[in-house]
C-alpha positions as CSV (number, residue, x, y, z in Angstrom):
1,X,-2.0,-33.3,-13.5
2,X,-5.2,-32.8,-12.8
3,X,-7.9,-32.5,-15.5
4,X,-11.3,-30.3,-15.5
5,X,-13.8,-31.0,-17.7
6,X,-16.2,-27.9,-18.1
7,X,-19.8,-29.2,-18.7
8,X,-22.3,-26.0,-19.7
9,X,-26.2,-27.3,-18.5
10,X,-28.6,-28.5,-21.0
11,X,-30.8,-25.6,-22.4
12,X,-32.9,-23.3,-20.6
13,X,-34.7,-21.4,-23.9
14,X,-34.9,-18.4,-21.6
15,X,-34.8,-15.3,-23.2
16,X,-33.7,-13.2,-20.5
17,X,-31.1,-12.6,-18.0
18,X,-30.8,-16.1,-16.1
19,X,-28.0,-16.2,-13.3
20,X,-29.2,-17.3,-9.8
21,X,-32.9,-17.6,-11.0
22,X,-33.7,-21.3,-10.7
23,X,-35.3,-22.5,-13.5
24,X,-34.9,-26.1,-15.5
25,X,-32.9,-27.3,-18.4
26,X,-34.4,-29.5,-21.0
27,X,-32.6,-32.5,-21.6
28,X,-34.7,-34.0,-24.2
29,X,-31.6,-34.0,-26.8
30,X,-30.7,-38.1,-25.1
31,X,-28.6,-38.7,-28.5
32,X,-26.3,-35.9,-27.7
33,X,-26.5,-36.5,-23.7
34,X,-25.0,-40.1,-24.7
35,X,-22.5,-38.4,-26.5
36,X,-21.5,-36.5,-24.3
37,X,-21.7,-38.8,-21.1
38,X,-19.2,-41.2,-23.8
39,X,-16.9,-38.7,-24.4
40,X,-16.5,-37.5,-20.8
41,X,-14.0,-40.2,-19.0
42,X,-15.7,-42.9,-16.6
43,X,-13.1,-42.5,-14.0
44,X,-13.9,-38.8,-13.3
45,X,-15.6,-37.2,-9.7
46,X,-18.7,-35.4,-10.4
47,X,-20.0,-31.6,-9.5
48,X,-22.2,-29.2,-10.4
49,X,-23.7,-25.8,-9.2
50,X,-26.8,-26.0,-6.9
51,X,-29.0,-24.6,-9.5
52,X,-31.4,-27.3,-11.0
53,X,-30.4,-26.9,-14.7
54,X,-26.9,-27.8,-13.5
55,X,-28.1,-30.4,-10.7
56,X,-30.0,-32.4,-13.6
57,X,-27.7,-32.4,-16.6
58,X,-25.1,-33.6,-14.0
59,X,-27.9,-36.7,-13.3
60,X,-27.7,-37.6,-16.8
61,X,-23.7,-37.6,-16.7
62,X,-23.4,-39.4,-13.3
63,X,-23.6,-43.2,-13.5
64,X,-20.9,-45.1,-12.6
65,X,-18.8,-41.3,-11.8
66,X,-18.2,-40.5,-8.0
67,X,-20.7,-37.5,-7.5
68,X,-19.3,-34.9,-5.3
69,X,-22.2,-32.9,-3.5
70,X,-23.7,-29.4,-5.7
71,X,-21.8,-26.5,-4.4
72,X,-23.4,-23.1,-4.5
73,X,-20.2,-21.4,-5.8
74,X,-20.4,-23.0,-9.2
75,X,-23.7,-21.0,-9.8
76,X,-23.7,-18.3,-12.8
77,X,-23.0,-14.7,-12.0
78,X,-25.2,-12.8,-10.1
79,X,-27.4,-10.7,-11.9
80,X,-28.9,-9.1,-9.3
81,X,-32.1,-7.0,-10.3
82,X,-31.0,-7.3,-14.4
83,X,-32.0,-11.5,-13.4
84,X,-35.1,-12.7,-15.8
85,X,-35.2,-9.6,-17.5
86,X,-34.7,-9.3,-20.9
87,X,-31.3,-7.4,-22.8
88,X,-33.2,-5.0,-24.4
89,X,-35.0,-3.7,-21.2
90,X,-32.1,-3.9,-19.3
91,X,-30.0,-1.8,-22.1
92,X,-33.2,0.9,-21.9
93,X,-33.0,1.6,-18.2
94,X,-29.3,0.6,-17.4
95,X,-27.5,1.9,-20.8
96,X,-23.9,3.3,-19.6
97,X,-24.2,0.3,-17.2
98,X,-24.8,-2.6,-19.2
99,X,-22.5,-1.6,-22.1
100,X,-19.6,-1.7,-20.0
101,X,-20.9,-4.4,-18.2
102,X,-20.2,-6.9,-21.4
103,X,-17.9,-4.0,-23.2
104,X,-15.5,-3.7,-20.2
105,X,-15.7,-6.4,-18.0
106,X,-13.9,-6.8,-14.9
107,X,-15.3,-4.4,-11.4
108,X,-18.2,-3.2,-13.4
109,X,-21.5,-5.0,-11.4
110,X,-25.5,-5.2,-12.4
111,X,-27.9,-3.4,-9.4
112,X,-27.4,-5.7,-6.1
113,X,-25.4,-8.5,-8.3
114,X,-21.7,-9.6,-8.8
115,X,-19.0,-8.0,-11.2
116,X,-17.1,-10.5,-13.1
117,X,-13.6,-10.5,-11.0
118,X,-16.2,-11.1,-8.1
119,X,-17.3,-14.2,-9.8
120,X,-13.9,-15.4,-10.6
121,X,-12.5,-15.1,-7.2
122,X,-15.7,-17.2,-6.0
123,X,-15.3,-19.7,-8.8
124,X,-11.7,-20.0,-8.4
125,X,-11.5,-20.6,-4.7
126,X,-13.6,-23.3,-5.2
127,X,-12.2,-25.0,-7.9
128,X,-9.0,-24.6,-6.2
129,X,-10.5,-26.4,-2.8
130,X,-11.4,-29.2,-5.1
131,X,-8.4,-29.6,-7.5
132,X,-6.4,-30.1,-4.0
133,X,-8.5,-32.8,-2.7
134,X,-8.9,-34.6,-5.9
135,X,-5.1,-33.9,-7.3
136,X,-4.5,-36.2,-10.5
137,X,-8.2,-36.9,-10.7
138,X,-10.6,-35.9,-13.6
139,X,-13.2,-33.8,-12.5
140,X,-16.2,-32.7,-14.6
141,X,-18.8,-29.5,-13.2
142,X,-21.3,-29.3,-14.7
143,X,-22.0,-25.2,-14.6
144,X,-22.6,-22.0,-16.6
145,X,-21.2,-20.0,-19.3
146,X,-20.5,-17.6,-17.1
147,X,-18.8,-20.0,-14.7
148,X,-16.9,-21.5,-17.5
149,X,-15.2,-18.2,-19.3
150,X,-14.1,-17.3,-15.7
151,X,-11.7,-20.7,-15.3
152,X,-11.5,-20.3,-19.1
153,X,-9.7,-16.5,-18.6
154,X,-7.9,-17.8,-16.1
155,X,-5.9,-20.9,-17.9
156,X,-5.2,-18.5,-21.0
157,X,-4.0,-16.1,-18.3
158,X,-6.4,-13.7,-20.2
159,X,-8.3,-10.3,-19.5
160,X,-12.1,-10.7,-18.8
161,X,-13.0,-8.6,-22.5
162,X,-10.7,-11.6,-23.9
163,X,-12.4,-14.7,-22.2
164,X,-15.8,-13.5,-22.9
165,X,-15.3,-13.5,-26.4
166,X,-15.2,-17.4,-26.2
167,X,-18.4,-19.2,-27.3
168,X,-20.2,-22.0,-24.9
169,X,-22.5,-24.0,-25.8
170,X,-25.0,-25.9,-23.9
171,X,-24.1,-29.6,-23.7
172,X,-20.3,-28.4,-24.5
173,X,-17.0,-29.4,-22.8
174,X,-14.5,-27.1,-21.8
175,X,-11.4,-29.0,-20.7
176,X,-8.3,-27.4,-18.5
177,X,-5.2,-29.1,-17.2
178,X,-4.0,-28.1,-13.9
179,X,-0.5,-28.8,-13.0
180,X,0.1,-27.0,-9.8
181,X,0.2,-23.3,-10.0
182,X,-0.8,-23.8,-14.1
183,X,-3.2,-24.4,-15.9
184,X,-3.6,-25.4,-19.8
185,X,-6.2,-25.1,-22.2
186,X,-6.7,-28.5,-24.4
187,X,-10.2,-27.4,-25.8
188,X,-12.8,-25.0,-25.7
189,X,-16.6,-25.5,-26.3
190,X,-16.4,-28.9,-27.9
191,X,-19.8,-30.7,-28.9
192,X,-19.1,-34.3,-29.0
């Protein structure tokens, strides 16, 4: 069996739309960082999305852990034009559009970004490239909320409006058992 343990970045304190924007997490917080690099096993391989807040709180997790290189697919959604805007400007000029962005998730995509099932399918072929190489291994990524529902939806075998309903917090662990073709949730957004 092969375990994945979801890590969401440190905080951004952004108040806007933040998907393939770059922009820093702060990892001040070192007493829950040591937590968390505690509670996440030592004999685990290492990712992260290429995106700095990812690339850095994966830093903090990675000594003594075999660090795989950052791969681009593990990034958040793709925002598109809604990206660093905030939710109330983007519900004034895209109304219809961004309710059923979040109310009906699924084909439903911001201006030049990515819908959700777009995301998945670039999430999952990725995580199922590495799960193959790394079979019976732990493996912690180190990603994004949005990154993390998708594999989330996927081990509950659950619809997009059902997975998005799940809470993630920064610094959290998400962990998912795959056994071949199946996957198993042992927890969700867990805070050590």
């Amino acid at each position: 069996m092969t375990t994945w343990h979801w890590v969401r970045h440190g905080p951004t304190h952004e108040k806007a739309f933040v998907g393939w924007r770059d922009v820093p997490a702060d990892l001040s917080d070192t007493a829950q960082i040591a937590r968390l690099h505690g509670f996440l096993p030592a004999q685990a391989v290492l990712v992260s999305s290429d995106l700095q807040r990812a690339t850095a709180t994966a830093d903090t997790l990675a000594q003594g852990r075999t660090r795989l290189p950052h791969h681009q697919d593990l990034r958040e959604f793709n925002f598109g034009d809604w990206d660093g805007k905030h939710f109330s400007e983007v519900a004034e000029t895209h109304p219809e559009l961004s309710r059923a962005y979040w109310e009906t998730p699924g084909d439903i995509a911001p201006p030049n970004g990515e819908s959700w099932n777009m995301a998945a399918a670039r999430v999952a072929r990725v995580v199922d490239t590495i799960t193959q190489a790394h079979k019976g291994a732990h493996i912690i990524a180190v990603a994004h909320i949005g990154v993390i529902l998708t594999q989330v939806q996927r081990a509950h075998g659950a619809t997009p409006q059902q997975a998005i309903a799940h809470k993630i917090d920064n610094l959290s662990v998400t962990t998912l058992h795959n056994a071949g073709t199946d996957w198993q949730v042992e927890r969700i957004n867990h805070c050590p």
